[in-house]
C-alpha positions, 0 to 999 in steps of 0.5 A: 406592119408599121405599127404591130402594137396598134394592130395587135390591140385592134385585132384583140378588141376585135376577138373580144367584141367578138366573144361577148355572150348575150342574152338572145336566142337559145341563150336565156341568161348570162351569168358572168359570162357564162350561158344558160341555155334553152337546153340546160333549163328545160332540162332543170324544169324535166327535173323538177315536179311541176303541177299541171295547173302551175303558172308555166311562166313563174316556174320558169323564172323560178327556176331560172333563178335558181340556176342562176344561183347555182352558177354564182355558188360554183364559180365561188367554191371554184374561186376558193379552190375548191374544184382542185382538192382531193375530195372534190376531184374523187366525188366529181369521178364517183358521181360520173361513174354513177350517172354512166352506170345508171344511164347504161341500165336505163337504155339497156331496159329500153331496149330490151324485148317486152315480156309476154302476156303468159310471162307476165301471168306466171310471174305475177302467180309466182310472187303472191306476196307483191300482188293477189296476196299484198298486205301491209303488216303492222309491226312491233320492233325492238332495234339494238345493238348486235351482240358480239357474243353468239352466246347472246346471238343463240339466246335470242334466237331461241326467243318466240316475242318481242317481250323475251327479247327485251328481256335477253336484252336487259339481261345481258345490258344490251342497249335497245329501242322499242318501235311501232313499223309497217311493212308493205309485202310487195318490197319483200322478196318472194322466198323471204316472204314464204317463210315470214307468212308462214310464221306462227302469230308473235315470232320475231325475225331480226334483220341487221342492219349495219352494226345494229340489229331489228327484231320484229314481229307482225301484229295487225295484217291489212290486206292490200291486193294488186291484181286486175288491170292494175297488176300487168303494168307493175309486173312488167315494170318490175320484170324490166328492171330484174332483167336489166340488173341480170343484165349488167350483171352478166354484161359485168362478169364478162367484161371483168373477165377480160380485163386487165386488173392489176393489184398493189400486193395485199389489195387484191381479193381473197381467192375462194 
């Protein structure tokens, strides 16, 4: 070579001729040099909960556009270093371990064995409360602080309504909020729900809820029944999804069992 400067610049205009991105084919964009492809909007467009009569083409450019925004956006924190903290980098790993776990349960439920009609049946008789017995329950509740005091704790249990609890409450300066709520029976699960039906007219159940507690009491009941052609479908659909987690649960307790799980000293759980 009698000129390797020469040859070495041609051959680089050559690569990067080469390598410039255009917008054709499965490429609908380019946004400093980087590609939206067919594949990523039509992606963003499953996603989205577009209306059957909607305008196809304007929700695609809306669409596009949006992506594109959020290209400009993350090359921009990219620029600042943002992709490079700490705190990135662990939600970065959170969010994929996430969307693997999910994943893994959805195609574990799309290919686990359908139930049978008699399955379906029995489950259906056996959760009254999600199905021929339903209803939406009107409550009135009173939300507070939990009381560290299990003094105080066995003085409200000891309570048969709202009102003698607002008075524990106000008797011992225990901050609370008095509210109206509704509950559907179907998201009650079927042993809680026996015993909350069987409760006398007016008597209270509390629920925690992190460092606060919800007492509530059923005033107005509505019937909500979902039986006939309705009801296989929601049962099937519920039963997929409890096999699923039984599942990942068992699949979990096996694998755990076999790995090798090493712990800093005082990180490791408390032996039962």
């Amino acid at each position: 070579m009698k000129n390797p400067v020469v040859v070495a610049i041609v051959v680089g205009g050559i690569l990067v001729s080469g390598c410039q991105r255009k917008a054709e084919g499965q490429t609908v964009a380019v946004v400093n040099g980087k590609e939206i492809t067919v594949p990523e909007l039509n992606f963003a467009l499953s996603q989205a909960r577009v209306p059957e009569n909607a305008d196809k083409t304007a929700v695609r450019s809306q669409m596009l556009q949006q992506l594109i925004d959020r290209h400009l956006l993350a090359d921009q924190a990219r620029s600042e270093g943002i992709d490079k903290t700490p705190e990135f980098l662990n939600r970065q790993r959170q969010a994929e371990e996430q969307l693997l776990i999910t994943m893994l349960a959805a195609r574990r439920m799309n290919t686990a064995q359908l139930p049978s009609d008699r399955e379906v049946q029995t489950f259906i008789a056996s959760h009254p409360g999600m199905f021929a017995n339903r209803e939406t329950w009107s409550l009135d509740q009173v939300q507070y602080v939990t009381p560290k005091d299990p003094a105080v704790i066995a003085e409200i249990q000891k309570t048969h309504g709202i009102d003698a609890i607002i008075t524990v409450l106000e008797s011992h300066n225990i901050q609370f909020k008095r509210q109206k709520g509704r509950l559907d029976t179907a998201a009650v699960p079927p042993d809680l729900y026996a015993k909350l039906a069987a409760l006398p007219a007016g008597e209270p159940f509390v629920v925690p809820v992190g460092d606060r507690s919800v007492a509530s009491s059923v005033v107005g009941r509505e019937p909500n029944p979902l039986t006939g052609d309705v009801a296989k479908p929601a049962a099937v659909a519920l039963m997929r999804k409890q096999q699923t987690a039984k599942s990942i649960e068992g699949l979990l307790k096996s694998m755990k069992s076999s790995a090798k799980i090493e712990y800093q000293p005082g990180y490791a759980p408390k032996k039962s």
